[in-house]
C-alpha positions as CSV (number, residue, x, y, z in Angstrom):
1,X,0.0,0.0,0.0
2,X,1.6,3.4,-0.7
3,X,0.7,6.4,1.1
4,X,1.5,9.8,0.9
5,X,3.0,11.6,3.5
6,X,-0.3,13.9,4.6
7,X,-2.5,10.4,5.2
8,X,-3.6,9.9,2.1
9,X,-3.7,6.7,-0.3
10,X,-2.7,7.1,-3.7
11,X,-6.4,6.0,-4.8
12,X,-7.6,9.2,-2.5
13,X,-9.0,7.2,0.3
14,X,-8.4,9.6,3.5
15,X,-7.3,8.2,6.3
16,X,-7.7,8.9,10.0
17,X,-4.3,8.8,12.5
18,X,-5.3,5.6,14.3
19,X,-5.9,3.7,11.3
20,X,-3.0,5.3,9.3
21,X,-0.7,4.0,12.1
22,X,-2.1,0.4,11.9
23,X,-1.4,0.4,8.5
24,X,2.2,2.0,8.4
25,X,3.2,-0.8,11.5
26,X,1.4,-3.7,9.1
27,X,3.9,-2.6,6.5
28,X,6.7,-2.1,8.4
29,X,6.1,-6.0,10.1
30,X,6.0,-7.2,6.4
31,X,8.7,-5.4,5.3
32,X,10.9,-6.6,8.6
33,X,10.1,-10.2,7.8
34,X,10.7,-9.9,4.3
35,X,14.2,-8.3,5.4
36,X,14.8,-11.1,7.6
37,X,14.4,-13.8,5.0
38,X,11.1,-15.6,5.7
39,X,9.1,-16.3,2.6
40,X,5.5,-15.1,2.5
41,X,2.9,-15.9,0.3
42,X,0.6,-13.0,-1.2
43,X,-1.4,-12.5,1.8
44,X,1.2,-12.0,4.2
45,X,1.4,-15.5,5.7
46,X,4.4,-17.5,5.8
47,X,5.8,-20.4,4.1
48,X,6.7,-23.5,5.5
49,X,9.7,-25.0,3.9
50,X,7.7,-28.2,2.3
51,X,5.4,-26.1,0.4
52,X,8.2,-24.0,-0.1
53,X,9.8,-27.2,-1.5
54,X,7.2,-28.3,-3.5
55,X,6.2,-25.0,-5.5
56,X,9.6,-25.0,-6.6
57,X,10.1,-28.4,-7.5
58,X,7.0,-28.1,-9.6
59,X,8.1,-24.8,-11.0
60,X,11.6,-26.5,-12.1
61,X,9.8,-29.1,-13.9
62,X,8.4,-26.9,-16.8
């Protein structure tokens, strides 16, 4: 999500403080984890090595 630095989301959506906080930490927990070298899967959740494992084995195979 990218927001710009009055509160605002680039599709206009206003945001109040609380919420805007919640948001900013969600993407900063994300963006720690990714830094730390766990996988995640598109909604934020993350992989455990065998699936891990078997999406790329399938992926190889093509």
């Amino acid at each position: 999500m990218l927001l710009r630095k009055h509160g605002e989301r680039l599709d206009g959506e206003r945001l109040d403080a609380e919420r805007l906080d919640a948001e900013r930490l969600d993407a900063e927990r994300l963006d720690a984890e990714r830094l730390d070298g766990e996988r995640l899967d598109g909604d934020g959740e993350r992989l455990d090595g065998e699936r891990v494992f078997f999406v790329m084995l399938f992926i190889l195979n093509f």
